[in-house]
GUZA-512948 format. One record per residue (C-alpha): x, y, z. Coordinates in nm, 4 decimals, always signed. Layout:
<nodes>
+----------+----------+----------+
:       c1 :       c2 :       c3 :
+----------+----------+----------+
:        X :        Y :        Z :
...
+----------+----------+----------+
</nodes>
This chain:
<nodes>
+----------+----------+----------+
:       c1 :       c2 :       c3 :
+----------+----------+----------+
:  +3.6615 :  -2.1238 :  -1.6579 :
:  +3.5569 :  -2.3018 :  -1.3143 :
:  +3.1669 :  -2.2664 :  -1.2618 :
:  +3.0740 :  -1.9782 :  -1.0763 :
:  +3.0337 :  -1.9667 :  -0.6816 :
:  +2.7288 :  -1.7616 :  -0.7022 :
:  +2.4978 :  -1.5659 :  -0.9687 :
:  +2.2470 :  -1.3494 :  -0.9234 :
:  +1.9201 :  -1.3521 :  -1.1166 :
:  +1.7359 :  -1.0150 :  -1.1001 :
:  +1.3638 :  -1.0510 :  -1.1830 :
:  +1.3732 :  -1.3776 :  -1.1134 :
:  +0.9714 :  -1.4667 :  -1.0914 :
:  +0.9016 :  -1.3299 :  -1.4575 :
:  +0.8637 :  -1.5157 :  -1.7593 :
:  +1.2226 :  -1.5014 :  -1.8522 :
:  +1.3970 :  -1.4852 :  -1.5615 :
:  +1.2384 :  -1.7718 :  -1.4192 :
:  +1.3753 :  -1.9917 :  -1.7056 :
:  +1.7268 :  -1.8555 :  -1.6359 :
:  +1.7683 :  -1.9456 :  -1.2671 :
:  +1.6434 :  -2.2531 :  -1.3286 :
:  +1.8821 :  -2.3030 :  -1.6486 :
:  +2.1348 :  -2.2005 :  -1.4486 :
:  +2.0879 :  -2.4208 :  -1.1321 :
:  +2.0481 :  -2.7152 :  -1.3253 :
:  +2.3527 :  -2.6627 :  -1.4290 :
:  +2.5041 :  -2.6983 :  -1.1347 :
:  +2.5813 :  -2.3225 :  -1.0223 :
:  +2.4768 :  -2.1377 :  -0.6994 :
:  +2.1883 :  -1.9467 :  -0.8434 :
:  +2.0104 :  -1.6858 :  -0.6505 :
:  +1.7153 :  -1.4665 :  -0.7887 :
:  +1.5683 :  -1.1124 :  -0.6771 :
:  +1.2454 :  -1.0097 :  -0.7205 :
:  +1.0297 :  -0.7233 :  -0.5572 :
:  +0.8650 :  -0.9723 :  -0.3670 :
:  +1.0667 :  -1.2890 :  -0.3635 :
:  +1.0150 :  -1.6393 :  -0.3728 :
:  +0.9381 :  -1.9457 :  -0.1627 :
:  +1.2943 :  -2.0476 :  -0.2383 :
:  +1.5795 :  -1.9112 :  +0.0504 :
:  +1.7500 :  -1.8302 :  -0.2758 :
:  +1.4538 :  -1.6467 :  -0.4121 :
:  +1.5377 :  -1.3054 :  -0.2043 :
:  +1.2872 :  -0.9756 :  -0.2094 :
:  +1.4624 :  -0.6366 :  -0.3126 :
:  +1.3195 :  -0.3625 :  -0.4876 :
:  +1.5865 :  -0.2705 :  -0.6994 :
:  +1.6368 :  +0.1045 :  -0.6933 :
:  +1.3961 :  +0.2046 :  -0.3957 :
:  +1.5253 :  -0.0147 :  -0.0959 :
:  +1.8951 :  -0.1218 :  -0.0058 :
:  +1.9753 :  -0.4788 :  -0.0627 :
:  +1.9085 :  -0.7568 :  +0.2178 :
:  +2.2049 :  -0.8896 :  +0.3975 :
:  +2.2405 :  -1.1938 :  +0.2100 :
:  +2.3336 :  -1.0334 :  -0.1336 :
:  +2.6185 :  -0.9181 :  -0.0026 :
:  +2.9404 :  -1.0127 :  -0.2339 :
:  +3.1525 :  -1.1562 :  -0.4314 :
:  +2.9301 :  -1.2024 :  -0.6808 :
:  +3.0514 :  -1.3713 :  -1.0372 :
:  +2.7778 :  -1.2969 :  -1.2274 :
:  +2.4575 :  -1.0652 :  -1.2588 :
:  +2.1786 :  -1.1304 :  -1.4562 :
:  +1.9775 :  -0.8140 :  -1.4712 :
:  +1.5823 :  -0.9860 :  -1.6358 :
:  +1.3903 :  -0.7075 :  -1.3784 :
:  +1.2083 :  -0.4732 :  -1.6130 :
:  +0.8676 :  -0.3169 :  -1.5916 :
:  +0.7441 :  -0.4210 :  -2.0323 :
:  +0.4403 :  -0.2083 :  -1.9769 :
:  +0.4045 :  +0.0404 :  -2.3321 :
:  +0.1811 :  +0.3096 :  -2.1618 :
:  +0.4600 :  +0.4540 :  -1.8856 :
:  +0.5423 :  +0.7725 :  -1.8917 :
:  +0.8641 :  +0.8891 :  -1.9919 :
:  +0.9771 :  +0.9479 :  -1.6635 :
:  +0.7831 :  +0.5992 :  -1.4526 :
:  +0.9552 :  +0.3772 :  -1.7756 :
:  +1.3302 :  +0.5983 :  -1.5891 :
:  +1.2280 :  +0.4897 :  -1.2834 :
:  +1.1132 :  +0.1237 :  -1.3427 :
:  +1.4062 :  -0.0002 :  -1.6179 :
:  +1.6792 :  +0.2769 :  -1.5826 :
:  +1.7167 :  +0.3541 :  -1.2543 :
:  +1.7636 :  -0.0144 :  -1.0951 :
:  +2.0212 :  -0.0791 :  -1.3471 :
:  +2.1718 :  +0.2311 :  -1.1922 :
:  +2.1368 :  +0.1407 :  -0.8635 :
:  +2.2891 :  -0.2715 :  -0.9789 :
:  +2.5824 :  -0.1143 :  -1.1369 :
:  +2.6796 :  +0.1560 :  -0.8391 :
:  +2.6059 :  -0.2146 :  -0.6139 :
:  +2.8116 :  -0.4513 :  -0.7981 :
:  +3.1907 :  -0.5401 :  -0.7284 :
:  +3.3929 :  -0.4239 :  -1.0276 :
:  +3.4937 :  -0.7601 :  -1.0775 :
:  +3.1553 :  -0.8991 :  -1.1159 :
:  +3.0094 :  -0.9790 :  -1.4974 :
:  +2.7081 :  -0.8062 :  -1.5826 :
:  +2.4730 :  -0.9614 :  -1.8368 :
:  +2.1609 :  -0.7126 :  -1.9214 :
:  +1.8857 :  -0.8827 :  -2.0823 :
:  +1.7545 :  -0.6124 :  -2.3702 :
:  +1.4778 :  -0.6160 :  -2.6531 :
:  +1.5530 :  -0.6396 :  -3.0174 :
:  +1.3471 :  -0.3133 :  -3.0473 :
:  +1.5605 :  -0.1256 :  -2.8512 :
:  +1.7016 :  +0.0219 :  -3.2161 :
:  +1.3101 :  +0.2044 :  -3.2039 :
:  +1.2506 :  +0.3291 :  -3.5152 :
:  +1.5775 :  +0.4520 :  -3.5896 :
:  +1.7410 :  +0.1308 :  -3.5757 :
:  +2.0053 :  +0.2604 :  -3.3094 :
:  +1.9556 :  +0.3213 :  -2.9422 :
:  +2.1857 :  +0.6451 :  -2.9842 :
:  +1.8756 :  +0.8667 :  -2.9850 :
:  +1.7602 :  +1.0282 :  -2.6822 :
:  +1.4389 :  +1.1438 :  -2.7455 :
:  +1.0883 :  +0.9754 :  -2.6522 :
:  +0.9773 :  +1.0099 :  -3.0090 :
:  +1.2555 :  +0.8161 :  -3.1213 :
:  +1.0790 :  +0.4978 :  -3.0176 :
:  +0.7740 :  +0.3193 :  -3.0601 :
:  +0.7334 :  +0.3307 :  -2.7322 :
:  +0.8627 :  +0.4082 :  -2.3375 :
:  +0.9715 :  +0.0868 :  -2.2929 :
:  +1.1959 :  +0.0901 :  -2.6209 :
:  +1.3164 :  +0.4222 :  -2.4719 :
:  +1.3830 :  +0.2957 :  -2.1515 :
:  +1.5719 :  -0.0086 :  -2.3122 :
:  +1.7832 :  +0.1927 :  -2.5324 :
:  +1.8216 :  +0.4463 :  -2.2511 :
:  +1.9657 :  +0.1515 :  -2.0234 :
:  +2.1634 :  +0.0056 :  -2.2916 :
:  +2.3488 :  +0.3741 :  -2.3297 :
:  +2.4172 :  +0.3191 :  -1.9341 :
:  +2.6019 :  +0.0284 :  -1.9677 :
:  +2.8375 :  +0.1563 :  -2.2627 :
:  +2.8837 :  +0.4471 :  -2.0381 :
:  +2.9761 :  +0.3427 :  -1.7005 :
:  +3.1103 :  -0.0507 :  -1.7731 :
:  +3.4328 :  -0.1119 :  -1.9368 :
:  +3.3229 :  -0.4535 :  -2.0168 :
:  +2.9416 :  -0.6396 :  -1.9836 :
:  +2.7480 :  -0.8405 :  -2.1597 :
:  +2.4017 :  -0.6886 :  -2.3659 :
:  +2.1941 :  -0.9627 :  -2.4527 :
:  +1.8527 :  -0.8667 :  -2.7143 :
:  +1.5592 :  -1.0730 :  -2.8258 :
:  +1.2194 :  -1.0667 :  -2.9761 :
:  +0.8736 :  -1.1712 :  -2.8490 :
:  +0.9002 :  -1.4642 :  -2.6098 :
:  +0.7428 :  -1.7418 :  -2.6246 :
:  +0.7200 :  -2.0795 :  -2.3539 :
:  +0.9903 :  -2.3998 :  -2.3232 :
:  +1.0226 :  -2.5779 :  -2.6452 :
:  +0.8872 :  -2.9262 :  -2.4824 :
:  +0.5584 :  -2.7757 :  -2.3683 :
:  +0.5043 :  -2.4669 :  -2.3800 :
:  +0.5250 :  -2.3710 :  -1.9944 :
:  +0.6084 :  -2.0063 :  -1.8989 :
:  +0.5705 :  -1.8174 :  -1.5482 :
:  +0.4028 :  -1.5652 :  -1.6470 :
:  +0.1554 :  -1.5536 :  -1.9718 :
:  +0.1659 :  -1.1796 :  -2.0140 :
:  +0.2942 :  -0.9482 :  -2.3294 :
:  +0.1944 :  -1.1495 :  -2.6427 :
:  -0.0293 :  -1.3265 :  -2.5147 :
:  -0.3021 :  -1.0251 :  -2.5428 :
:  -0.3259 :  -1.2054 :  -2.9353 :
:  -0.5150 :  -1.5423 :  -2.8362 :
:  -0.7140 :  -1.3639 :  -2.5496 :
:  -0.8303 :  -1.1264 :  -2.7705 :
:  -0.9002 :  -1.3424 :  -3.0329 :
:  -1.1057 :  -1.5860 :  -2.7604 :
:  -1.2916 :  -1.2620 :  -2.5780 :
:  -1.3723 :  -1.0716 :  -2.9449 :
:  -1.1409 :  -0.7872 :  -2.8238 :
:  -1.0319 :  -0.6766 :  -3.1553 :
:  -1.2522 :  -0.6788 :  -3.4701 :
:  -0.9643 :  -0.7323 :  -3.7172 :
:  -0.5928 :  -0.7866 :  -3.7493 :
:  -0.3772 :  -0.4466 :  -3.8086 :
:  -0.0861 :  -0.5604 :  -3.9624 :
:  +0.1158 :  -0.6533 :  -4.2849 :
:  +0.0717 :  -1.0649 :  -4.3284 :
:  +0.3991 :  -1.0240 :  -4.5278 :
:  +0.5869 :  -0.8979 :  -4.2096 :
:  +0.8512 :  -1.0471 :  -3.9691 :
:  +0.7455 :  -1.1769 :  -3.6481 :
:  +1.0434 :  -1.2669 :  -3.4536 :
:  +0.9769 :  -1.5019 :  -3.1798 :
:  +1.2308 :  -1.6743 :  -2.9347 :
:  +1.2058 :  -1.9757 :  -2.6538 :
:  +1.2435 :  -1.8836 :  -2.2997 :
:  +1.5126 :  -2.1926 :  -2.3526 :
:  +1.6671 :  -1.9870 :  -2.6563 :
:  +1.7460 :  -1.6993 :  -2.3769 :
:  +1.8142 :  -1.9346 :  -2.1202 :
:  +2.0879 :  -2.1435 :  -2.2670 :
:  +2.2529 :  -1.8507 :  -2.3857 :
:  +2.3156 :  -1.6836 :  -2.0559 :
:  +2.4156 :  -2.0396 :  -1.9731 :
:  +2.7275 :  -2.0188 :  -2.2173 :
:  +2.7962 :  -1.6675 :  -2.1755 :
:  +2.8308 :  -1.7374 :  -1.7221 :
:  +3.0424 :  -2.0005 :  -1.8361 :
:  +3.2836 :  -1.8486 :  -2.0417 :
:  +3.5131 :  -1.5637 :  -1.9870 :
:  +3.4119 :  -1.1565 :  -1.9493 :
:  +3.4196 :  -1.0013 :  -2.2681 :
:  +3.6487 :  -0.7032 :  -2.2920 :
:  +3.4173 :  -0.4562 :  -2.3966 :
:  +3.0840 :  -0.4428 :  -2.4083 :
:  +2.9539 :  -0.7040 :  -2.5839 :
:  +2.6189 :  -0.7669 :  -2.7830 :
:  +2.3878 :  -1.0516 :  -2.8942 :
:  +2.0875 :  -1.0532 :  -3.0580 :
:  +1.8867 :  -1.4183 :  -3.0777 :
:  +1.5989 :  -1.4742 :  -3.3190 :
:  +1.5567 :  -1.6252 :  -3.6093 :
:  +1.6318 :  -1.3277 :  -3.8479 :
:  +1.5270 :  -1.4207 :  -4.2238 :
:  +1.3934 :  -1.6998 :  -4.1057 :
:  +1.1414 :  -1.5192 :  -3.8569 :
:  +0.7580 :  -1.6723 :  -3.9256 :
:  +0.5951 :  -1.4218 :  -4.0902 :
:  +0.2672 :  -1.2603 :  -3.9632 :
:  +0.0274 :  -1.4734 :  -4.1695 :
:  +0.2056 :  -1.7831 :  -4.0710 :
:  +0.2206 :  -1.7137 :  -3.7036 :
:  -0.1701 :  -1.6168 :  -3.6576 :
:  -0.2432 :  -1.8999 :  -3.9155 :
:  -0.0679 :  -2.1584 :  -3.5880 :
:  -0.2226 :  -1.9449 :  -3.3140 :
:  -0.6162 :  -1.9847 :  -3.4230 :
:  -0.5459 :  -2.3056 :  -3.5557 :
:  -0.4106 :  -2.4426 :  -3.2004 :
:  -0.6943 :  -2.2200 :  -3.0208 :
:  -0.9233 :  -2.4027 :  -3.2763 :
:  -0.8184 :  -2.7345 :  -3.1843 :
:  -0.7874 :  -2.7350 :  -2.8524 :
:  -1.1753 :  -2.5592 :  -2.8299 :
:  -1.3043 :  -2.8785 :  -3.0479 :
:  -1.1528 :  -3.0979 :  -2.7741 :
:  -1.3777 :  -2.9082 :  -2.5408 :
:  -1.7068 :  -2.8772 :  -2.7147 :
:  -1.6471 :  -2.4704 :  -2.7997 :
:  -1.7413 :  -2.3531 :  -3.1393 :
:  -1.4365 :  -2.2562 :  -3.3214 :
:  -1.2806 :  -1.8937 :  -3.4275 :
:  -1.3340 :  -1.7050 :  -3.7343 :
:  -1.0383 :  -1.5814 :  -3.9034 :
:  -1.0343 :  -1.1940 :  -3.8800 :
:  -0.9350 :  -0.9794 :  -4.1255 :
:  -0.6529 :  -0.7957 :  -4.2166 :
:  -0.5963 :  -0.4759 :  -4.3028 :
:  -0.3407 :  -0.2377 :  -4.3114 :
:  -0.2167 :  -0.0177 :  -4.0793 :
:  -0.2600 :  +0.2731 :  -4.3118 :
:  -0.6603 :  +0.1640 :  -4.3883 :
:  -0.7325 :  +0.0997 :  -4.0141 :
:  -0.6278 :  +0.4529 :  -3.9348 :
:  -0.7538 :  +0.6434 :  -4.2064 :
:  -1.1034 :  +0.4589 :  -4.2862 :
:  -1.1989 :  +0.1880 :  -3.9955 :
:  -1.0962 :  +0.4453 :  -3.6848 :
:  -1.3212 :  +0.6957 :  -3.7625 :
:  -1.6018 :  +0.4476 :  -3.8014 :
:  -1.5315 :  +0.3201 :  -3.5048 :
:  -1.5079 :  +0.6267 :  -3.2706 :
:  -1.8416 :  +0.6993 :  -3.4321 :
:  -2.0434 :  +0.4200 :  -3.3740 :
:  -1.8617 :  +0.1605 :  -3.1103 :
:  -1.9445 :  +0.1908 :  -2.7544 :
:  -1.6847 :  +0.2932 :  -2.4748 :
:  -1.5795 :  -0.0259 :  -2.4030 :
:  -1.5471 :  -0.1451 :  -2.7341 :
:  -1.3702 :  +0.1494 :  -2.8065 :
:  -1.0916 :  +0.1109 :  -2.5415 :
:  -1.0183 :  -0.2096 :  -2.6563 :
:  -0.9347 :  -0.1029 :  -3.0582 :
:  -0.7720 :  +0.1982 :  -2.8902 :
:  -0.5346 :  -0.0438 :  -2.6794 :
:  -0.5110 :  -0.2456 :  -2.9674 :
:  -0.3202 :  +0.0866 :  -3.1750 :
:  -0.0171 :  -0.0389 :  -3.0283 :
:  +0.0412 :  -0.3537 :  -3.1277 :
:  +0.0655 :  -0.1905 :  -3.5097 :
:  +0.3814 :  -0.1308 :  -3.5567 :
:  +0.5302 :  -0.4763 :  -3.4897 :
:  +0.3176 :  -0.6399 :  -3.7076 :
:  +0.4174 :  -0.4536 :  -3.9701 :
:  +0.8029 :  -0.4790 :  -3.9464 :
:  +0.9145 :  -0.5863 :  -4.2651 :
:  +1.3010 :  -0.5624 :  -4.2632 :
:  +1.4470 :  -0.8611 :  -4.0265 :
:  +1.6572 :  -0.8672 :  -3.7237 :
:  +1.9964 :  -0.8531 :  -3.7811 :
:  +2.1302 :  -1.2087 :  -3.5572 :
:  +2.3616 :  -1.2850 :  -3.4227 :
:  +2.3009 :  -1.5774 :  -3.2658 :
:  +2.0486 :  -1.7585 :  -3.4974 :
:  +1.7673 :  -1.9717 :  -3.2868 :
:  +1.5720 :  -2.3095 :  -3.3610 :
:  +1.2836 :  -2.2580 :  -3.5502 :
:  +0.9700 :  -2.1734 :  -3.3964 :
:  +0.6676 :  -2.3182 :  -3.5080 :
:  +0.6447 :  -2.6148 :  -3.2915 :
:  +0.6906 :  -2.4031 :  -2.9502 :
:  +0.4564 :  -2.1229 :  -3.0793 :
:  +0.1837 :  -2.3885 :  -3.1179 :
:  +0.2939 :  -2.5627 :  -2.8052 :
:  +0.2948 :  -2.2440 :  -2.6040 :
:  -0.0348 :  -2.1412 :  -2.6951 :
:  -0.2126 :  -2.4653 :  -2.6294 :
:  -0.0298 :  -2.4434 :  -2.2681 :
:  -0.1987 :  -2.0819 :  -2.2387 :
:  -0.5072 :  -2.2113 :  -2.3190 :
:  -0.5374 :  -2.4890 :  -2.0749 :
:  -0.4300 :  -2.3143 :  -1.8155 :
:  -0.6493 :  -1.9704 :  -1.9374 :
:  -0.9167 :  -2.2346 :  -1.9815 :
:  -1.2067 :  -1.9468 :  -1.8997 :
:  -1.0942 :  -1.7053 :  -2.1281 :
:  -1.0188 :  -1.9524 :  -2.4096 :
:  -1.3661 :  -2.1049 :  -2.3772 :
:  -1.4956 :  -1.7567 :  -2.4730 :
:  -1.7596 :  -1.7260 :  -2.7716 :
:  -1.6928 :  -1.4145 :  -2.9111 :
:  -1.9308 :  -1.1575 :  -2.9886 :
:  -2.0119 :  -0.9500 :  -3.2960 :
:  -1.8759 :  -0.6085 :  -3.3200 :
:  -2.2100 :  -0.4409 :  -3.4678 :
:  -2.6041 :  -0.5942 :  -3.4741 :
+----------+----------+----------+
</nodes>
């Protein structure tokens, strides 16, 4: 297949997205992004999907769309999380010529905790935005005879240094480690913690604009499965890079936290806390309740497009988050109780 004329790149100024148009114009196609306040690029275009009708210069024939616009805040309602990842998928699909290729960018939790996104209740999920993701991906098997679904894990910056667009999601782990937001880690150090490359995502859009629709709907999931760091492992890189890089700046360095289980923090730690932390403190462990369940996930993705390990990029990611969160990763911590 020729290179396409013209692809559009929804959420296009995000971490993800921004790695795609540029993936994609590199290699060599006519790569336009949307975002709901554009871009200094003319091919960086302002359209808030769902709300507004498109600007002139979207009009068609497009060959590809690349729906990355999503709204991955966990505290939505049911009905906002509709509104911000449903309903502009809606509003792409009922916009789109039926020849055009539709790749939707997804989440590897989009199975909640039922490991499907058949169910339609909230409850299903560990969240709205799982909902919302499983609700969208139920869209697309409804309405498209044939699209592309595309699923990953937690994202993390380009393999050669780390860079990202946007430092957001994740990244609440090193910042609260830096600021003393949390006063241990909830999780099983046993579990899976999938993590991808904005490359990982990037090339494989690549491929999939450059080879032919499928004739369904079709679905891949990248990660590294089995071979997923597991939670220990991937904290043990994260302090030790936040260590490092505060030693080259004269800042004392973290104290590992410790861990305990989901199961003891809720039953035992909680209640202490309610009782005797102060309100701040107290929306910060509160916050912190939903991070839980994915650090204790301890069955792996199902792949099926395996990724590079991770390691290297993790550490090379956070060091990039620090330099350029230089404030916040300065931080000296303070203790929980006098």
């Amino acid at each position: 297949m020729t290179a396409p004329a013209r692809i559009l790149v929804t959420g296009a100024t995000g971490a993800v997205g921004g790695a795609i148009l540029r993936r994609l114009t590199s290699a060599g196609h006519h790569a336009y992004g949307v975002s709901s306040r554009g871009g200094r690029s003319p091919r960086q275009l302002a359209w808030r999907i769902g709300t507004e009708e498109p600007p002139d210069a979207l009009r068609g024939p497009w060959h590809a769309v690349v729906h990355c616009a999503a709204d991955t805040r966990w505290n939505l309602s049911v009905e906002a999380s509709e509104q911000a990842n449903v309903a502009p998928l809606r509003a792409v699909l009922k916009w789109m010529d039926e020849p055009t290729h539709l790749i939707h960018l997804s989440s590897s939790y989009a199975t909640g905790l039922t490991g499907s996104v058949a169910a339609t209740a909230s409850d299903a999920y560990r969240n709205t935005y799982e909902w919302s993701k499983a609700a969208a991906e139920r869209l697309i098997a409804d309405e498209c005879a044939t699209a592309d679904i595309v699923r990953f894990p937690i994202v993390m910056g380009a393999r050669a240094d780390g860079y990202l667009d946007r430092y957001s999601g994740f990244f609440w782990l090193p910042s609260s480690l830096c600021t003393g937001a949390v006063p241990a880690l909830v999780g099983d150090q046993d579990a899976y913690l999938d993590i991808v490359s904005t490359d990982d995502i990037a090339e494989h859009i690549r491929q999939l604009v450059g080879g032919d629709r499928p004739a369904g709907v079709r679905l891949s999931v990248l990660g590294r499965g089995a071979g997923a760091p597991r939670v220990a492992q991937a904290f043990h890189t994260i302090l030790a890079t936040l260590n490092g890089w505060r030693a080259e700046n004269g800042v004392p360095e973290l104290e590992q936290l410790r861990y305990v289980s989901a199961d003891q923090w809720n039953r035992f730690y909680l209640p202490f806390a309610r009782a005797y932390l102060d309100r701040a403190q107290l929306l910060r462990v509160t916050a912190f309740q939903a991070y839980q369940s994915y650090l204790s996930i301890t069955d792996p993705f199902e792949v099926t497009h395996p990724t590079e390990p991770i390691t290297a990029t993790l550490h090379r990611s956070i060091r990039r988050w620090a330099e350029t969160h230089a404030a916040t990763a300065r931080r000296v911590p303070r203790p929980w109780c006098p």
